[in-house]
TORMARTI-583053 format. One record per atom (N, C-alpha, C): residue number from 1; residue in three letters; atom name; y, x negated, z. Coordinates in steps of 0.1 Angstrom, whole numbers, plus 5000, padded with zeros to 4 digits. Each point is the difference from the previous one (the first is absolute). Example, Ala and Ser with C-alpha at 12.3 -4.5 7.8 and 13.67 -1.06 7.14 Angstrom:
2
+-----+------+------+------+------+------+
: seq : type : atom :    y :    x :    z :
+-----+------+------+------+------+------+
:   1 :  Ala :    N : 4943 : 4868 : 5078 :
:   1 :  Ala :   CA : 5012 : 5009 : 5000 :
:   1 :  Ala :    C : 5012 : 4991 : 5000 :
:   2 :  Ser :    N : 5011 : 5004 : 4993 :
:   2 :  Ser :   CA : 5011 : 4991 : 5000 :
:   2 :  Ser :    C : 5011 : 5008 : 5008 :
+-----+------+------+------+------+------+
This chain:
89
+-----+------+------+------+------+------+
: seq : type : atom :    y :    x :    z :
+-----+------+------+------+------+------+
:   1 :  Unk :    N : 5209 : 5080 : 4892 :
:   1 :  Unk :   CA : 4987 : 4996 : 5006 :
:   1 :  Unk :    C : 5002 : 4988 : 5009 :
:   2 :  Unk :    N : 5007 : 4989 : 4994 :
:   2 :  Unk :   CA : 5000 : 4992 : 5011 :
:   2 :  Unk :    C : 5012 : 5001 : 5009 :
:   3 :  Unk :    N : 5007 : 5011 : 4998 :
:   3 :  Unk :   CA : 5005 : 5000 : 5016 :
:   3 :  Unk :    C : 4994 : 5004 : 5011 :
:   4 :  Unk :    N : 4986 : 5014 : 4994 :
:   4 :  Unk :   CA : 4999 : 4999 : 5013 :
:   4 :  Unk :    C : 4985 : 4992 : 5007 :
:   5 :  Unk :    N : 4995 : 4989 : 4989 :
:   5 :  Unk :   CA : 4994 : 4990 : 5008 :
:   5 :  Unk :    C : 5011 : 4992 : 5008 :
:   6 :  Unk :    N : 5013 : 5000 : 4997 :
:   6 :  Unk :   CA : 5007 : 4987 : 5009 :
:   6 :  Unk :    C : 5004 : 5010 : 5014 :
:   7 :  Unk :    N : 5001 : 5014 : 4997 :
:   7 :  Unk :   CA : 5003 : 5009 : 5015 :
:   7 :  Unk :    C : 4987 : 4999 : 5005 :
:   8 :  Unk :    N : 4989 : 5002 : 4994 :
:   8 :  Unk :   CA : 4985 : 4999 : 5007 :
:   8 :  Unk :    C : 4997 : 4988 : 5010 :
:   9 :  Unk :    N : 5008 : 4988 : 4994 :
:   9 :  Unk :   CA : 4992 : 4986 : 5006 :
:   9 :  Unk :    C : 5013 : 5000 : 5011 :
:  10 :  Unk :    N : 5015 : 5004 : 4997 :
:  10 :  Unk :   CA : 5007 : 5000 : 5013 :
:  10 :  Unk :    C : 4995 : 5008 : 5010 :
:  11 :  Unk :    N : 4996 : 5012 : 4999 :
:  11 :  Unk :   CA : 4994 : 5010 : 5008 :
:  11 :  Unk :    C : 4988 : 4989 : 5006 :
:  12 :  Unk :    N : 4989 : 4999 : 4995 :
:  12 :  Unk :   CA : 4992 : 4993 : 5008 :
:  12 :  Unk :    C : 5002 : 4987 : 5005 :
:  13 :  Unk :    N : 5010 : 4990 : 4999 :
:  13 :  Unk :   CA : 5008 : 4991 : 5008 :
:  13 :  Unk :    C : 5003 : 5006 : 5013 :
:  14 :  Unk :    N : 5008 : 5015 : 4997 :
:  14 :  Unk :   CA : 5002 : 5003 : 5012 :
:  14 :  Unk :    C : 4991 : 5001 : 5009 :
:  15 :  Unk :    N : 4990 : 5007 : 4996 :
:  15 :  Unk :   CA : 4992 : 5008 : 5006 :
:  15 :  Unk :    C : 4990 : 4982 : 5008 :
:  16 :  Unk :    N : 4999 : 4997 : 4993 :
:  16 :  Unk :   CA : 4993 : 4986 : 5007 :
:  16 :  Unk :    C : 5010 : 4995 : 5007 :
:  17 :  Unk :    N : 5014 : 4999 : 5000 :
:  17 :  Unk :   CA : 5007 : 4992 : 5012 :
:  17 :  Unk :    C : 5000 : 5013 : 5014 :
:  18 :  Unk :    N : 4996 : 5009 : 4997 :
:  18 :  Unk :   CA : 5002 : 5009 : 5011 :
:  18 :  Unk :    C : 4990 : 5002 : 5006 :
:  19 :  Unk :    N : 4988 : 4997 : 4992 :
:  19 :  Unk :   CA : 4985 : 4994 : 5007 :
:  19 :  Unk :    C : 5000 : 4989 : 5010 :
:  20 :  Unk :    N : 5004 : 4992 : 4994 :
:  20 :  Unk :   CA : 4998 : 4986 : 5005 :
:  20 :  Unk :    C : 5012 : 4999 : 5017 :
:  21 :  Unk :    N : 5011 : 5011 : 4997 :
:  21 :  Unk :   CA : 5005 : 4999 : 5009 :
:  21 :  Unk :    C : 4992 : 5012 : 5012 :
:  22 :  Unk :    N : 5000 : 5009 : 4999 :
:  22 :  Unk :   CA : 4988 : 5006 : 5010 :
:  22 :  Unk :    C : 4984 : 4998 : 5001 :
:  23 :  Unk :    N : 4998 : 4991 : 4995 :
:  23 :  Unk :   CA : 4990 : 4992 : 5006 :
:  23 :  Unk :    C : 4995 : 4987 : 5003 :
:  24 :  Unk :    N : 5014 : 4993 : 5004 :
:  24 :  Unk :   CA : 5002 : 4990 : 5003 :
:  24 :  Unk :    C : 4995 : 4990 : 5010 :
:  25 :  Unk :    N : 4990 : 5012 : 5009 :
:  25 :  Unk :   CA : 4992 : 4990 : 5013 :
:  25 :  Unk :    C : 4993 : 4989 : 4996 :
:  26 :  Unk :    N : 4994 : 4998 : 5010 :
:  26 :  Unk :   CA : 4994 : 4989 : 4998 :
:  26 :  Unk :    C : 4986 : 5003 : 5003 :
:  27 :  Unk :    N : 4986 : 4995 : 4993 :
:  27 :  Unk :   CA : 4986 : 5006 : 5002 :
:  27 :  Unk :    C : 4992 : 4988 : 4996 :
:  28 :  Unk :    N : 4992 : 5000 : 5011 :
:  28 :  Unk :   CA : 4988 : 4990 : 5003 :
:  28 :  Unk :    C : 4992 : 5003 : 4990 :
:  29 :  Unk :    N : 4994 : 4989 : 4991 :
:  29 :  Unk :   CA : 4990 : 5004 : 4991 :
:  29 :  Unk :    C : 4987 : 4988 : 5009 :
:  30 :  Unk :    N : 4990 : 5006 : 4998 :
:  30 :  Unk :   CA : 4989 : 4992 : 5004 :
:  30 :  Unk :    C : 4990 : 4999 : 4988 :
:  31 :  Unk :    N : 4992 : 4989 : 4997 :
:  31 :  Unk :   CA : 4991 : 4998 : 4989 :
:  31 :  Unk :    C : 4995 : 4986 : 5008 :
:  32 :  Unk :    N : 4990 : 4997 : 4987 :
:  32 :  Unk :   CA : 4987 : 4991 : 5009 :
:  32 :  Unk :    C : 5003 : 4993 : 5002 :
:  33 :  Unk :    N : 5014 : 4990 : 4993 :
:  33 :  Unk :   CA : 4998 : 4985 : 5005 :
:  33 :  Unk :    C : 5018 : 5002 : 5009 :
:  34 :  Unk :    N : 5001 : 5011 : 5004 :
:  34 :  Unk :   CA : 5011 : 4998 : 5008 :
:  34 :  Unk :    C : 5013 : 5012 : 5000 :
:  35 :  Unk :    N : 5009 : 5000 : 5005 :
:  35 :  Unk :   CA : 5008 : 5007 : 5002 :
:  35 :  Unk :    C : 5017 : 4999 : 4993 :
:  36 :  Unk :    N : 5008 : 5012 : 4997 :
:  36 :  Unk :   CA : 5009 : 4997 : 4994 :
:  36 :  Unk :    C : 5011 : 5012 : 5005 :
:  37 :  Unk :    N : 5011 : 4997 : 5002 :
:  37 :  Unk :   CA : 5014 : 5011 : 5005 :
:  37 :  Unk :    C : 5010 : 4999 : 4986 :
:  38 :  Unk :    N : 5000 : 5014 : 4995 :
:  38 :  Unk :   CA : 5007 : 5001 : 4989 :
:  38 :  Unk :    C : 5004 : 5016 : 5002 :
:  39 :  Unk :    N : 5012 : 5000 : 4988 :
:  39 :  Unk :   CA : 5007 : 5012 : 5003 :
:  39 :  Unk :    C : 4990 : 5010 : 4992 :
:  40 :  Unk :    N : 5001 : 5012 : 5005 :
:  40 :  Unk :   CA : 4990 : 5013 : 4996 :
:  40 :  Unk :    C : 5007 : 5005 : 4983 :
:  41 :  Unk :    N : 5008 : 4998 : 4997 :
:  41 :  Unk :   CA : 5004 : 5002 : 4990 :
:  41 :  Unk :    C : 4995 : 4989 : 4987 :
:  42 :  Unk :    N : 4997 : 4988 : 5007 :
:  42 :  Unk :   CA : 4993 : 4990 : 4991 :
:  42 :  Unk :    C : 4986 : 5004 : 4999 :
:  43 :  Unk :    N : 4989 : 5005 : 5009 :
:  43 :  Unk :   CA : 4991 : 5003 : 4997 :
:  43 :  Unk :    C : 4995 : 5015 : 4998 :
:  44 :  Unk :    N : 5009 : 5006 : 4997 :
:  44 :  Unk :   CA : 5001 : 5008 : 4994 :
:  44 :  Unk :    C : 4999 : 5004 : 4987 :
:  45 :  Unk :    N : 5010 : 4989 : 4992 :
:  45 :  Unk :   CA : 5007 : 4997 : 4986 :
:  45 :  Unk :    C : 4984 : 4994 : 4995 :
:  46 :  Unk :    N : 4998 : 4990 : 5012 :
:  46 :  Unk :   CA : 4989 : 4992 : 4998 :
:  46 :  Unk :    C : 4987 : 5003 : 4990 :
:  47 :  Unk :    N : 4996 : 5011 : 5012 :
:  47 :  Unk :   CA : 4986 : 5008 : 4996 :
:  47 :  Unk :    C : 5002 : 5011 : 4992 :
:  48 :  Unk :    N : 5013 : 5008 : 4994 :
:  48 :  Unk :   CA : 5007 : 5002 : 4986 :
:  48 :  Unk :    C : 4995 : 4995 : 4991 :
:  49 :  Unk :    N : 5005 : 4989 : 4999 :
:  49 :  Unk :   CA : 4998 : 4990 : 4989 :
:  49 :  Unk :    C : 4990 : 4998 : 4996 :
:  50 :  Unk :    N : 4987 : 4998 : 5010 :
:  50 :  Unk :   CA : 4989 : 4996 : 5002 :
:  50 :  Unk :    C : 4990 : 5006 : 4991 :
:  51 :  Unk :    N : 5003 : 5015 : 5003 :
:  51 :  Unk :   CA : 4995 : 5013 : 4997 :
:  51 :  Unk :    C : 5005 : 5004 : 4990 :
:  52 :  Unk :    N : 5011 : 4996 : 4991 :
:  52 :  Unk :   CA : 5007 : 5006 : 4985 :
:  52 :  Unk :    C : 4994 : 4990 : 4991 :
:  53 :  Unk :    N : 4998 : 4987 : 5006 :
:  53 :  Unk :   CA : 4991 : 4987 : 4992 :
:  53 :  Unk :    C : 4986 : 5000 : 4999 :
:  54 :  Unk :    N : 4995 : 5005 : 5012 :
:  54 :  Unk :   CA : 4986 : 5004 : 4998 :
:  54 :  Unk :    C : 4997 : 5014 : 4991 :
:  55 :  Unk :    N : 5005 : 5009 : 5001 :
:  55 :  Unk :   CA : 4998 : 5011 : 4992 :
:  55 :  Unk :    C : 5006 : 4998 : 4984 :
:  56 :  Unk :    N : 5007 : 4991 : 4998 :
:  56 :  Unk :   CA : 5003 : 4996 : 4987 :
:  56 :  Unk :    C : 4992 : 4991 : 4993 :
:  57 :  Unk :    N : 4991 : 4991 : 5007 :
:  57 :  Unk :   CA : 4987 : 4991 : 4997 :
:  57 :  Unk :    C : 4992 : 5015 : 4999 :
:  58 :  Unk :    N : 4993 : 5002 : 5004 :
:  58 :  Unk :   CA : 4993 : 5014 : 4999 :
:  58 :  Unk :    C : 5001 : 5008 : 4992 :
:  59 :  Unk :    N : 5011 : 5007 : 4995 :
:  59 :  Unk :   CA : 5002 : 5007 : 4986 :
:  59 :  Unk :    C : 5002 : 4990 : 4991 :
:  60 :  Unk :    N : 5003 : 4989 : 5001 :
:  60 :  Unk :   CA : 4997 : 4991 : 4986 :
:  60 :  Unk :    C : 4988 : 4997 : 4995 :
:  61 :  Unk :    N : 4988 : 5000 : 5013 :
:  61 :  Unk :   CA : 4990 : 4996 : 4999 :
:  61 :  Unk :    C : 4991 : 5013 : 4992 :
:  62 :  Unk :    N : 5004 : 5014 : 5002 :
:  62 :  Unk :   CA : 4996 : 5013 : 4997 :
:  62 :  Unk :    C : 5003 : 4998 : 4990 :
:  63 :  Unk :    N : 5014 : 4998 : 4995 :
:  63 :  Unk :   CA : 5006 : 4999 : 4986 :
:  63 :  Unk :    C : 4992 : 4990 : 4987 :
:  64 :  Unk :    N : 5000 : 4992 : 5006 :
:  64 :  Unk :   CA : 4991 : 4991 : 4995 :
:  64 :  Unk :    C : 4981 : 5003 : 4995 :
:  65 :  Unk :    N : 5000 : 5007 : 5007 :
:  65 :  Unk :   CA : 4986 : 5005 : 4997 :
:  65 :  Unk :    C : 5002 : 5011 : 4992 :
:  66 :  Unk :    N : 5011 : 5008 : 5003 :
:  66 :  Unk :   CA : 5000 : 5014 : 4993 :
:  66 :  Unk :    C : 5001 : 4994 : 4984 :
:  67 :  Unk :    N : 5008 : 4993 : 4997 :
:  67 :  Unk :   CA : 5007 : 4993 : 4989 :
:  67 :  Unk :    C : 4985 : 4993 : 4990 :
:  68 :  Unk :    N : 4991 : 4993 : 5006 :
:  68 :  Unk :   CA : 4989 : 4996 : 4998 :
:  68 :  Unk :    C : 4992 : 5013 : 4994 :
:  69 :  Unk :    N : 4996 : 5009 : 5010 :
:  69 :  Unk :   CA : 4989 : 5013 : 4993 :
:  69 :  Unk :    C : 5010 : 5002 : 4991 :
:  70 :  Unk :    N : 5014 : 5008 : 5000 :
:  70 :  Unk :   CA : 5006 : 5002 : 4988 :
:  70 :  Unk :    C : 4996 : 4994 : 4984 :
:  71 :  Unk :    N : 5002 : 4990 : 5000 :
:  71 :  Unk :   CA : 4997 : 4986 : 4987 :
:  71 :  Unk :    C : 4984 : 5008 : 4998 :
:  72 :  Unk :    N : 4995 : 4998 : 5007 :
:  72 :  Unk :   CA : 4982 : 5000 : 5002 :
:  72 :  Unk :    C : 4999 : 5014 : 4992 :
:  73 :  Unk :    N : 5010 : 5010 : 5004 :
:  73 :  Unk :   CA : 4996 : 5015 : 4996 :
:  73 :  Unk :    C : 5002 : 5000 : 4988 :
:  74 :  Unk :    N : 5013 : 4992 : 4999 :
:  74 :  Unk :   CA : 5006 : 5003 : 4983 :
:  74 :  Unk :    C : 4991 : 4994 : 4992 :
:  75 :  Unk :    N : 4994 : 4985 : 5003 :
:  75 :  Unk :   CA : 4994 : 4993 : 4991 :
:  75 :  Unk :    C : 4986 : 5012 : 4996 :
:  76 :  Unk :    N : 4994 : 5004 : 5009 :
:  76 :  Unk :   CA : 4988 : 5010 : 4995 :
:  76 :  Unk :    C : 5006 : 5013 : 4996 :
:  77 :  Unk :    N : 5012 : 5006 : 4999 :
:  77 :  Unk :   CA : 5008 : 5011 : 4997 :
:  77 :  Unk :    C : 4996 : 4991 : 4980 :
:  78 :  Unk :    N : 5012 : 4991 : 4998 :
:  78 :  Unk :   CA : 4995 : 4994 : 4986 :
:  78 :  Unk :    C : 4986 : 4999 : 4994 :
:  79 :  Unk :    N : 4993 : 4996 : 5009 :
:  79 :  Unk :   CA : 4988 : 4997 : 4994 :
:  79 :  Unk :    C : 4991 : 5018 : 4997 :
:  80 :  Unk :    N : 5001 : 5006 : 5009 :
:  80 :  Unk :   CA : 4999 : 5013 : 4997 :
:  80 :  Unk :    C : 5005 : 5013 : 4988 :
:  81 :  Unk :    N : 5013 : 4993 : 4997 :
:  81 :  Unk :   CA : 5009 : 5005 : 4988 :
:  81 :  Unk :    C : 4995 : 4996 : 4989 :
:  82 :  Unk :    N : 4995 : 4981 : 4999 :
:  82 :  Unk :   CA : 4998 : 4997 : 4990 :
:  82 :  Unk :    C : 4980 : 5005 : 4996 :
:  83 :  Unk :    N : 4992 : 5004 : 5007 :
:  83 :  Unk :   CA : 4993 : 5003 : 5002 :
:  83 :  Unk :    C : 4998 : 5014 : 4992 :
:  84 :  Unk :    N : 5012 : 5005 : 5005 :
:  84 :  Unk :   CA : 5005 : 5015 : 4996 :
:  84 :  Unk :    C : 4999 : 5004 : 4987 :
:  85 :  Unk :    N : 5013 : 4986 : 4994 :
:  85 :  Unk :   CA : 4999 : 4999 : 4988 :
:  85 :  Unk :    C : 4991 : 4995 : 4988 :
:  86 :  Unk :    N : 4994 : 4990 : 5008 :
:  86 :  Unk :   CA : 4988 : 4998 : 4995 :
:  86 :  Unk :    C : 4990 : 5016 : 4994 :
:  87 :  Unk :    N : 4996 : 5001 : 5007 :
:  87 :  Unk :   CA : 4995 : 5011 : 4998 :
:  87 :  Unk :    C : 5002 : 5014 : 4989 :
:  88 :  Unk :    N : 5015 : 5001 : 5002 :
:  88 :  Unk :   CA : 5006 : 5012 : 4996 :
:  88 :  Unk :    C : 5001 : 4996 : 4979 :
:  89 :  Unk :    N : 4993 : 4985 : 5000 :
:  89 :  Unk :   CA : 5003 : 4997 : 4982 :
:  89 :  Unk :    C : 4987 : 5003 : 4996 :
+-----+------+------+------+------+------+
């Protein structure tokens, strides 16, 4: 098993140096307070990133809520049971 995460991460080494080499130009970025020339491959990676960290705040934040009703359900699940029991003497 860990061989082939260490063939996985060489594989995508590759695969990212062969990115970075065909897309190597250069691209004008414009935003409000000014301008910037960076290689296409940097903002690329960039807004990748951007977007795997935003969507990981996001299902944490789901998670976190799912995880909450969960507790909530079980707690009235018990109180229901013991209710149950109550009853059933």
């Amino acid at each position: 098993m860990r061989i082939i995460g260490v063939v996985l991460t060489i594989l995508l080494i590759i695969v990212g140096i062969a990115f970075t080499a065909l897309n190597a130009q250069s691209v004008e970025i414009n935003y409000l307070i000014g301008e910037k020339n960076l290689p296409l491959a940097v903002i690329l990676l960039a807004s990748l990133t951007l977007g795997i960290v935003l969507s990981v705040l996001l299902m944490g934040f789901s998670l976190l809520k799912l995880k909450a009703k969960n507790k909530w359900l079980e707690s009235k699940l018990k109180k229901a049971q013991e209710q149950l029991t109550q009853f059933q003497q």
